[in-house]
PAROLO-854770 format. One line per 5 residues: their letters; for each residue x, y, z of N, C-alpha, C. Coordinates in steps of 0.02 Angstrom, whole numbers, plus 50000, padded with zeros to 5 digits. Layout:
<marbas>
A = X/Y/Z/X/Y/Z/X/Y/Z  ...
</marbas>
This chain:
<marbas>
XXXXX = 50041/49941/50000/50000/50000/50000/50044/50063/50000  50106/50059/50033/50154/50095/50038/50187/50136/49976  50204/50060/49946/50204/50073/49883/50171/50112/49808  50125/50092/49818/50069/50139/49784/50060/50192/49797  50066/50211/49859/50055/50295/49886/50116/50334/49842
XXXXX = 50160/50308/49851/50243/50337/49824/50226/50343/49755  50203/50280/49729/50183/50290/49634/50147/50353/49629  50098/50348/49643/50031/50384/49628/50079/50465/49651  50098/50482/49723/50150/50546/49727/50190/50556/49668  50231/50514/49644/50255/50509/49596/50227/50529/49522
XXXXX = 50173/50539/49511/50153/50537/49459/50098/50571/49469  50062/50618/49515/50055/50664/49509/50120/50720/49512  50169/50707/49548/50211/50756/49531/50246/50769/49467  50267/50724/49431/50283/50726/49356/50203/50750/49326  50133/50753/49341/50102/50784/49303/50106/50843/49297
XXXXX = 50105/50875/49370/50140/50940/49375/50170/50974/49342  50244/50930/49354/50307/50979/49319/50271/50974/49233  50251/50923/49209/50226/50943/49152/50183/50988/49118  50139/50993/49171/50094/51049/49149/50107/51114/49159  50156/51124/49193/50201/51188/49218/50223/51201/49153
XXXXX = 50278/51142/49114/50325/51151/49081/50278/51185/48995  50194/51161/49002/50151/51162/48968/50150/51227/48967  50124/51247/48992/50115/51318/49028/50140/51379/49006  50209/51366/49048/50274/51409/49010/50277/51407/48942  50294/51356/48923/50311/51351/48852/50251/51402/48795
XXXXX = 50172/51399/48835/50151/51441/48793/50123/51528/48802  50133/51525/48871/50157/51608/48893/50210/51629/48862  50279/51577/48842/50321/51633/48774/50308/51649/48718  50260/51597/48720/50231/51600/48643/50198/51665/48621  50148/51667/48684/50091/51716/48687/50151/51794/48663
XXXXX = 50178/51794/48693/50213/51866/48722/50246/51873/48682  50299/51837/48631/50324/51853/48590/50294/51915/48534  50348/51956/48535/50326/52020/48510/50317/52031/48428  50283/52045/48387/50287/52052/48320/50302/52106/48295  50335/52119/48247/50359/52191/48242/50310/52228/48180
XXXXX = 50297/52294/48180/50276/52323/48138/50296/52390/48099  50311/52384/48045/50333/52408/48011/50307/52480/47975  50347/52518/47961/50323/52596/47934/50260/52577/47879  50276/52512/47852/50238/52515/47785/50161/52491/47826  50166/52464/47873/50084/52414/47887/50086/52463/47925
XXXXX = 50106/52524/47957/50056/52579/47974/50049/52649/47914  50081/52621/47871/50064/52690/47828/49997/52639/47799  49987/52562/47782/49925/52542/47724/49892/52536/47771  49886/52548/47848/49847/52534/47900/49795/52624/47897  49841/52671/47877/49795/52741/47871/49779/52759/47823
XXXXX = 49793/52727/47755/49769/52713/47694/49693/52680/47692  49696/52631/47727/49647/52578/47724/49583/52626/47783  49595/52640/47835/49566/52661/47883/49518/52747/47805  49583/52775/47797/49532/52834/47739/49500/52803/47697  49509/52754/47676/49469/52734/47636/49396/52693/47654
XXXXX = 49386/52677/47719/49345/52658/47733/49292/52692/47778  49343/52746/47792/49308/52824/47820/49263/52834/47760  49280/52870/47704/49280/52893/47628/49205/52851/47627  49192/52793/47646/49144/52737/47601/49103/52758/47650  49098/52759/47721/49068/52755/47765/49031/52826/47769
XXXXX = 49049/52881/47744/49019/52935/47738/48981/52939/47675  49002/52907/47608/48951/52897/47568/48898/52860/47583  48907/52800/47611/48824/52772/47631/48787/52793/47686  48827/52842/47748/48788/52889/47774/48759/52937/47745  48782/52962/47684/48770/53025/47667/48696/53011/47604
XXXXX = 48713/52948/47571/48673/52916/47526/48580/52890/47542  48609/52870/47614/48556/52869/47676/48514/52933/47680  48546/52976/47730/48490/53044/47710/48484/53065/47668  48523/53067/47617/48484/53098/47555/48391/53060/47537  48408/52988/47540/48348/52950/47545/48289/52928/47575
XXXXX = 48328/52937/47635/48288/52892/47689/48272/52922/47740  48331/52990/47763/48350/53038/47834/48252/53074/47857  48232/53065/47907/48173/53121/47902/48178/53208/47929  48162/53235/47891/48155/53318/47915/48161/53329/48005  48123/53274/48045/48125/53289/48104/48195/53268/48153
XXXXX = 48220/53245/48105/48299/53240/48129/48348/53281/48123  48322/53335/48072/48368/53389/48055/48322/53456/48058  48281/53448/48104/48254/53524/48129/48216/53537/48066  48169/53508/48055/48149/53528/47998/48193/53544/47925  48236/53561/47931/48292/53569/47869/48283/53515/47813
XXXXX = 48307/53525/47765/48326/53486/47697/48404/53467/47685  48410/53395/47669/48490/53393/47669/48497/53380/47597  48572/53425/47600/48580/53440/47523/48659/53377/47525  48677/53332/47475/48688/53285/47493/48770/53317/47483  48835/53292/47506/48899/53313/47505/48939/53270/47447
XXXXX = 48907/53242/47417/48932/53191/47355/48955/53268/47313  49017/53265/47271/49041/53312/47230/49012/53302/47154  49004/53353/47120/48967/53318/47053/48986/53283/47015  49050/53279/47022/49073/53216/46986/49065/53138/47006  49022/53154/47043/49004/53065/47073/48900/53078/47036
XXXXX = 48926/53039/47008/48872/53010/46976/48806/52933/47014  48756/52952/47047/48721/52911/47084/48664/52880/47030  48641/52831/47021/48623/52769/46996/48576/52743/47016  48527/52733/47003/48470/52664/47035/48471/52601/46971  48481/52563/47023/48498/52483/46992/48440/52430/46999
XXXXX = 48371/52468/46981/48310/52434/46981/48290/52421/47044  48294/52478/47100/48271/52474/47152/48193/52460/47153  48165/52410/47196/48095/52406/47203/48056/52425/47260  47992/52404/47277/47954/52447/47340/47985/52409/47392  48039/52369/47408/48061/52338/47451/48150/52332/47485
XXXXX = 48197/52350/47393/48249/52365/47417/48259/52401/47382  48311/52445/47385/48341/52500/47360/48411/52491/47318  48429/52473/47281/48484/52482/47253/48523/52525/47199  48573/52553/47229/48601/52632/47211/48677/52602/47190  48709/52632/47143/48764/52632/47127/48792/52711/47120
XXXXX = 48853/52711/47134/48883/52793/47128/48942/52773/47099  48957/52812/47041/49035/52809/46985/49057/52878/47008  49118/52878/47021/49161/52938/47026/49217/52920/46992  49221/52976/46948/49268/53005/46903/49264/52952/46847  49293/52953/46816/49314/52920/46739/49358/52849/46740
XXXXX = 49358/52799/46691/49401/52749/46683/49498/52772/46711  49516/52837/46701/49558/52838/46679/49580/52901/46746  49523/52939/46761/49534/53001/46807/49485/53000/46872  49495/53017/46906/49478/53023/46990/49415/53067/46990  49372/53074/47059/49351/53126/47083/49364/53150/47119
XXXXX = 49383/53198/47154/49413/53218/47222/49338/53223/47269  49352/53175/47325/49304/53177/47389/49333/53191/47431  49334/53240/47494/49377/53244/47558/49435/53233/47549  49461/53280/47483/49537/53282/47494/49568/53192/47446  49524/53166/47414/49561/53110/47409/49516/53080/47359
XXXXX = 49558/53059/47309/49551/53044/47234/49520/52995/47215  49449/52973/47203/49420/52915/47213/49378/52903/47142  49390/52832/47121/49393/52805/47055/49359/52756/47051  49288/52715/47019/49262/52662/47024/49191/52675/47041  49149/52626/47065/49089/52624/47091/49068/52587/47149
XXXXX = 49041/52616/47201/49021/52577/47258/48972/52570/47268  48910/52524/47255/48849/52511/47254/48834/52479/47335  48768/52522/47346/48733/52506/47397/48677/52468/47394  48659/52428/47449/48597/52380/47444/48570/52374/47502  48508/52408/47507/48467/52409/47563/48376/52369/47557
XXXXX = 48370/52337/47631/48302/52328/47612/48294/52378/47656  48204/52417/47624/48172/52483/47658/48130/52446/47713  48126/52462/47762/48097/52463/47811/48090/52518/47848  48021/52525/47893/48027/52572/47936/48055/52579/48014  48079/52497/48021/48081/52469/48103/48172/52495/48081
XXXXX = 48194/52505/48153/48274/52495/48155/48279/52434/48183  48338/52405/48179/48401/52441/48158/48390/52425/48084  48409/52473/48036/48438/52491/47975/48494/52432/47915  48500/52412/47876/48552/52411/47865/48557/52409/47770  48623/52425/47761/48631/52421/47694/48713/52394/47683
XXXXX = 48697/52346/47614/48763/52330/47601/48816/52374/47538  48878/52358/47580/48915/52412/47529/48967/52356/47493  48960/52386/47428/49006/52326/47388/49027/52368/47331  49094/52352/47297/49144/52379/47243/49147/52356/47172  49142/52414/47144/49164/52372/47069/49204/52416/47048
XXXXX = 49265/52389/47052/49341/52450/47011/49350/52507/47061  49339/52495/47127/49337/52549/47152/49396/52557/47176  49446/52632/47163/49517/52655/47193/49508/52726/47236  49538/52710/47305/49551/52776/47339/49613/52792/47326  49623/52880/47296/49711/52887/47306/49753/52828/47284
XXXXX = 49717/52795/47203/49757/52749/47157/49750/52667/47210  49733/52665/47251/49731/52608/47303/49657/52554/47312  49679/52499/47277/49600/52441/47249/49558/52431/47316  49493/52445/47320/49464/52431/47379/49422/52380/47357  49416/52319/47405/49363/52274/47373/49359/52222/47441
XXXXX = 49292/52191/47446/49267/52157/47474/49195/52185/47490  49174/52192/47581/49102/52195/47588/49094/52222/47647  49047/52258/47649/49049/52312/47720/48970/52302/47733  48962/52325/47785/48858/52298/47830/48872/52372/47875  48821/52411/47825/48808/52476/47878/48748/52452/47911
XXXXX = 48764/52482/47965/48696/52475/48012/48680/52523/48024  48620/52536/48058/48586/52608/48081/48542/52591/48140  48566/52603/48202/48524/52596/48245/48500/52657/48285  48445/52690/48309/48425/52740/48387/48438/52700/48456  48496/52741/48483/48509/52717/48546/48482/52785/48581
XXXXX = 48481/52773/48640/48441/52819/48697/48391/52814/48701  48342/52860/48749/48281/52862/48750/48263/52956/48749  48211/52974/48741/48172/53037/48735/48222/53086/48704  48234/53149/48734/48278/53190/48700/48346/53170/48703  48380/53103/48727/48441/53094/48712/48465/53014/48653
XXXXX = 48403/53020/48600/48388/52960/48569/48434/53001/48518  48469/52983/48493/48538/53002/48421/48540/52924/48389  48563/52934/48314/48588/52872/48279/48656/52854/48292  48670/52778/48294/48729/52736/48303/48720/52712/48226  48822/52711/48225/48819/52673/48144/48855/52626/48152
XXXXX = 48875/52548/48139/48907/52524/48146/48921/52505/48077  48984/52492/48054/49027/52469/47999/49052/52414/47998  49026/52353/47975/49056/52295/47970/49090/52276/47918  49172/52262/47914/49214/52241/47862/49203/52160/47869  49203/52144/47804/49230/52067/47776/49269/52062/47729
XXXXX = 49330/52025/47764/49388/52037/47701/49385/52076/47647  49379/52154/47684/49386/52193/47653/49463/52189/47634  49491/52218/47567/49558/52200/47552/49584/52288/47513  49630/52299/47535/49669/52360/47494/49719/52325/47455  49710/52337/47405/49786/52325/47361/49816/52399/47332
XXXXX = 49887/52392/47382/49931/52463/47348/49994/52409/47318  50040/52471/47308/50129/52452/47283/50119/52407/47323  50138/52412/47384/50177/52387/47451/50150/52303/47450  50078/52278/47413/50043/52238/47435/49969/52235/47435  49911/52172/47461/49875/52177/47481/49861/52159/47558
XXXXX = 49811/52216/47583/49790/52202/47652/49739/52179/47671  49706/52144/47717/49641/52137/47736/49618/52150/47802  49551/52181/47791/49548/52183/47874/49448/52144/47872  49463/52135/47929/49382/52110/47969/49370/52128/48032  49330/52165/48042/49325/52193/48101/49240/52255/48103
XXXX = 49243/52287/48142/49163/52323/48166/49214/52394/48165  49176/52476/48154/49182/52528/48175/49124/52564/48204  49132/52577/48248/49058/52611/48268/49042/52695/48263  49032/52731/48241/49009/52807/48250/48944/52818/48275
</marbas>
């Protein structure tokens, strides 16, 4: 019986040291540092304007359409698209809405907020009157500042608060959304909220 006590000590203590040795081995793992480079934070603020850039067109595409007067004090919104962006209906019906916008030419840009934007980014919404909101944003040939944007973005539109402190939330959902510059292509997946 003696015997056995000693095994069994025995072998919980070697479980121990093993799971220790478990352990460690992947707390260095964890911690090991990755380095980042001038270039993945310069296509990191590339990518971020350019998804600013998109995110204000389908806000902005929104009220032009959808926004009501009692959200803007009675006022009229006059939309911030430059005239060289050309807006589109893509056989929208009494149920969804689909809009396409071309800026600039095969060959030449439009300037939006400072920044040179080339292609078409079509929106796709179903109309409803309930929130939350949403519409999809998708690319065809579309370049910010010469830089390929492509994949798929989920605007949302929700009212958070209650009575006079009820304001709109937007959330921005990327899916392998991808930039292709010089340097490469990037992808990101992730939520922005405004």
């Amino acid at each position: 019986l003696k015997k056995l006590h000693i095994m069994r000590t025995k072998l919980l203590l070697l479980g121990m040291v093993m799971a220790a040795f478990a352990i460690s081995c992947n707390k260095d793992e964890a911690t090991t540092p990755t380095s980042v480079t001038k270039e993945d934070v310069a296509v990191t603020q590339k990518m971020d304007v350019a998804i600013d850039d998109v995110s204000v067109i389908a806000d902005d595409q929104y009220e032009v359409r959808e926004g009501t007067p009692s959200g803007r004090n009675g006022l009229s919104y006059t939309s911030m698209l430059p005239t060289c962006a050309v807006v589109s209906d893509l056989g929208s019906t009494a149920s969804v809405r689909k809009l396409t916008i071309t800026f600039g030419t095969a060959t030449e840009g439009c300037l939006f907020r400072g920044h040179s934007l080339r292609g078409k980014v079509i929106l796709t919404r179903t109309i409803t009157t309930n929130f939350p909101k949403t519409m999809t944003v998708t690319y065809d040939g579309f370049y910010v500042d010469g830089n390929k944007l492509e994949g798929e973005m989920l605007w949302t539109r929700e009212m958070v608060g209650t009575g006079s402190t009820l304001h709109p939330k937007t959330t921005l959902t990327m899916t392998n959304v991808k930039l292709t510059t010089t340097a490469g292509a990037y992808v990101r997946n992730g939520h922005r909220t405004t």
